[in-house]
C-alpha positions as MATLAB code, in Angstrom:
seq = 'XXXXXXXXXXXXXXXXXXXXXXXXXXXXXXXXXXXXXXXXXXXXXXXXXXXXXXXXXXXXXXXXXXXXXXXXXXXXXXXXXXXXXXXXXXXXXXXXXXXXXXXXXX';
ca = [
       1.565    3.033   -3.970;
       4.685    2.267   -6.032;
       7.588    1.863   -4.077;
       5.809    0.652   -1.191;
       6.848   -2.902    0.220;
       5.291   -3.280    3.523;
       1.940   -0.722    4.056;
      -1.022   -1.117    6.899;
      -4.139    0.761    5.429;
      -7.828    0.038    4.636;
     -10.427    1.530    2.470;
     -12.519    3.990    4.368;
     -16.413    4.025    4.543;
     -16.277    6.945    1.637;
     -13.796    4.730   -0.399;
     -10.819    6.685   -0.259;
      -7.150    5.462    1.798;
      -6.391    5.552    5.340;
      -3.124    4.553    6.575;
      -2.120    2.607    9.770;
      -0.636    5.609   11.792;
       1.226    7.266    8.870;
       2.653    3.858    8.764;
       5.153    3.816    5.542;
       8.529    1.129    5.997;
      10.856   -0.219    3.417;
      13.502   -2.496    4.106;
      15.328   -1.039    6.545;
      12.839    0.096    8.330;
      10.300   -2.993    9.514;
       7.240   -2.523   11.972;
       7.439   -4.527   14.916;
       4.705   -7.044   15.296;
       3.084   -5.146   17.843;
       2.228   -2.321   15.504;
       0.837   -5.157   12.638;
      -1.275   -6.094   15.139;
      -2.690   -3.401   16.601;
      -3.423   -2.204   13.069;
      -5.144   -5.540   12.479;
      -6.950   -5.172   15.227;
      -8.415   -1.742   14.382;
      -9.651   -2.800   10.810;
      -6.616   -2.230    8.350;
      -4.815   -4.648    6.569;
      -0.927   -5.776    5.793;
       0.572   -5.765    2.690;
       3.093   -7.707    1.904;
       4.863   -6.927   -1.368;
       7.496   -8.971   -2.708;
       7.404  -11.714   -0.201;
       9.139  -13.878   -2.435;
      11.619  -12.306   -1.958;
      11.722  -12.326    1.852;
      10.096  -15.659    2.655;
      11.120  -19.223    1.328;
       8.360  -20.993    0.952;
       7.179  -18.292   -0.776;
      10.284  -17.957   -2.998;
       9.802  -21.373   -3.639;
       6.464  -21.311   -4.692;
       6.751  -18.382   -7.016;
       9.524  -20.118   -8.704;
       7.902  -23.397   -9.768;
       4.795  -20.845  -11.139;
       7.281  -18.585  -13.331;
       9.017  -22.135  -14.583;
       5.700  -23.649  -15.089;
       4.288  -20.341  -17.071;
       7.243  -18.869  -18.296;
       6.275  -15.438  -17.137;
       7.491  -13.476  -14.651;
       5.594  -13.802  -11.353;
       5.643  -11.575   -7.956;
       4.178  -12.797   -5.046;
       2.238  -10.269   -2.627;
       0.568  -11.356    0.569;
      -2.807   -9.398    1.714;
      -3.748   -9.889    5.032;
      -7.122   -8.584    5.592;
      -9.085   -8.583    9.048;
     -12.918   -9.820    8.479;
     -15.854   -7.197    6.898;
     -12.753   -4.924    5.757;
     -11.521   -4.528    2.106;
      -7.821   -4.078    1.207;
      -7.895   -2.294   -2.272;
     -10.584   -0.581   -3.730;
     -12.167   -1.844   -6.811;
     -10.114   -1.698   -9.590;
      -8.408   -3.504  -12.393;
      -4.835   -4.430  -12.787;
      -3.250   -4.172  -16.060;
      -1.252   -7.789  -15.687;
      -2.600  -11.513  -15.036;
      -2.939  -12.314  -11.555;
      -3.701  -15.754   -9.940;
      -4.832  -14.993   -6.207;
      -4.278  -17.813   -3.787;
      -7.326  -17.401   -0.840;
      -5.189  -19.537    1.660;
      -7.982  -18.528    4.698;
     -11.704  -16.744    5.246;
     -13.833  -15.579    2.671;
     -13.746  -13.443   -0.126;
     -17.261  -11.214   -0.532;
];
């Protein structure tokens, strides 16, 4: 999904991608928060990528990490409703350090 800041989809019961709507923004071209929720509501998830670069706290967070480490760090935010799944399985071909800030993984 390169290219893709901002996406509302879940993993579907044969483990393939559904999308929110045909829901696809950048930048320009934000979801209200109606549509986030009613997405959330039916099952799918948010994706946030980026969001240091939108939200401060974030920013600010991110920042003390890549000083800390030294490497270069991007800051996504998955918001996932309960019993669903974001990504499928898989394996990512940098070092990530997830932050579970609410719920439970399983």
């Amino acid at each position: 999904r390169q290219g893709l800041d901002f996406q509302l989809g879940r993993v579907n019961a044969k483990g393939g991608w559904d999308r929110f709507d045909l829901w696809k923004y950048q930048y320009e071209n934000l979801p209200s928060s109606e549509t986030a929720r009613r997405a959330l509501e039916g099952g799918y998830s948010l994706t946030i990528r980026h969001a240091e670069w939108r939200i401060p706290c974030v920013f600010a967070a991110a920042a003390a990490l890549q000083r800390a480490t030294g490497a270069p760090v991007q800051a996504n935010i998955y918001v996932t409703p309960p019993d669903e799944r974001c990504v499928r399985p898989h394996a990512d071909r940098h070092d990530v350090y997830a932050w579970q800030v609410s719920g439970a993984k399983t």
